[in-house]
C-alpha positions as MATLAB code, in Angstrom:
seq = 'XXXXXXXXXXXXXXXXXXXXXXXXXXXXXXXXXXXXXXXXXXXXXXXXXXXXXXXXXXXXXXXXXXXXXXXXXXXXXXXXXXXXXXXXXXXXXXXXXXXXX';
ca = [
      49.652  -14.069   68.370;
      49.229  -17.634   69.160;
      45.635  -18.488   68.208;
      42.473  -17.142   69.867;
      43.303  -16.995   73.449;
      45.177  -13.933   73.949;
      45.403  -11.261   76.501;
      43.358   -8.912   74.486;
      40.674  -11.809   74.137;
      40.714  -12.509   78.038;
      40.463   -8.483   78.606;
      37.032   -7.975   76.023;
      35.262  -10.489   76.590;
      36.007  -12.067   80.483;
      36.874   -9.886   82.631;
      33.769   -7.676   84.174;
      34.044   -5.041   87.215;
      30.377   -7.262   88.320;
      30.960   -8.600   91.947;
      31.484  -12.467   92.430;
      28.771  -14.192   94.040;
      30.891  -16.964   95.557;
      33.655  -17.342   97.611;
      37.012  -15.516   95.423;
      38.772  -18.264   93.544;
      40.763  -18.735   90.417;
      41.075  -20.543   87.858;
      44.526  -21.247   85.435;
      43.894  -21.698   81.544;
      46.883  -23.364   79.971;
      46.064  -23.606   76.671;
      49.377  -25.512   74.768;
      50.876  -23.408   71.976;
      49.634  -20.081   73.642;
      50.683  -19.723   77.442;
      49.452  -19.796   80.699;
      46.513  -17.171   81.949;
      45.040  -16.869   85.756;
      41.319  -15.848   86.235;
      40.510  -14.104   89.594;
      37.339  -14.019   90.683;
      36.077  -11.956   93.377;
      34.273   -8.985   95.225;
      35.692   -6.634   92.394;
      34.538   -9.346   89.213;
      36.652  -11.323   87.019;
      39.975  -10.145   85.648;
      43.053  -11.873   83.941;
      47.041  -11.877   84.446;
      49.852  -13.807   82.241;
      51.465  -16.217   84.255;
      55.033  -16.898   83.632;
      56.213  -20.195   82.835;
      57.389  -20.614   86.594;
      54.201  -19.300   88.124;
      52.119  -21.904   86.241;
      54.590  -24.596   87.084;
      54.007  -23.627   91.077;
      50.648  -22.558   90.804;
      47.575  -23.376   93.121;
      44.996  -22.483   91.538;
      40.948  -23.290   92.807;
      40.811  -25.607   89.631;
      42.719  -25.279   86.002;
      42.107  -26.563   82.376;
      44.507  -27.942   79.867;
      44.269  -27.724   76.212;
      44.611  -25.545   72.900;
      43.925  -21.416   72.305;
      41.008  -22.728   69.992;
      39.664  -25.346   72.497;
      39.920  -22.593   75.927;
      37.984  -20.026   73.293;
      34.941  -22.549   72.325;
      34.938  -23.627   75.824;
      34.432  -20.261   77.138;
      31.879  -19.225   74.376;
      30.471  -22.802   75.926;
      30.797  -24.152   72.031;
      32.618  -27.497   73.623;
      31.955  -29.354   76.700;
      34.095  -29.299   79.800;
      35.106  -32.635   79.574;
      36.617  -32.876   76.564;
      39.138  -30.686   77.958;
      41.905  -32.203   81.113;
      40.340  -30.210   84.131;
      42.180  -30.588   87.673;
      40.993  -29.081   90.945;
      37.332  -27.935   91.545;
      34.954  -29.134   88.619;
      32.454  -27.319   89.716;
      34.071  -23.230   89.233;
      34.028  -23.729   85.526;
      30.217  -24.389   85.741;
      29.464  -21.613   88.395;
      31.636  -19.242   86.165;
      29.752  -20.202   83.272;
      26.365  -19.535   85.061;
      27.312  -16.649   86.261;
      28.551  -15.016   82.827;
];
């Protein structure tokens, strides 16, 4: 295992079968010694897949986030703020998804 952010981590404690209130979008987590993970948000809630090293490299995600296992855990236990973190794509998911949790 390569620190916090692991599939098992994703699967407890962020994904939910509660509908999405938005329009569906995702969101990539690359966190740097651990992988790449997409979030899909939707009608059927949030739920996780492993990206490959080629899917994150051709991905188009709604927005993604860029930095450590440790750093993608705190953020999403809202521990550290968003902007210490290298965002890209639409700022504003991280803080609906964070509302909406």
């Amino acid at each position: 295992m390569a620190g916090p952010l692991t599939q098992e981590f994703l699967a407890t404690v962020c994904t939910v079968t509660v509908p999405w209130p938005d329009e569906p979008a995702t969101m990539d987590y690359h966190a740097a010694e651990a992988g790449s993970w997409r979030q899909t948000v939707d009608a059927a809630g949030s739920r996780f897949t492993r990206l490959t090293a080629a899917e994150a490299a051709e991905s188009k995600p709604t927005a993604a986030i860029y930095g450590t296992a440790s750093e993608m855990a705190l953020l999403m236990y809202v521990r550290i703020p968003a902007d210490s973190l290298r965002m890209e794509g639409d700022a504003d998911l991280l803080q609906r998804l964070q509302n909406w949790g």
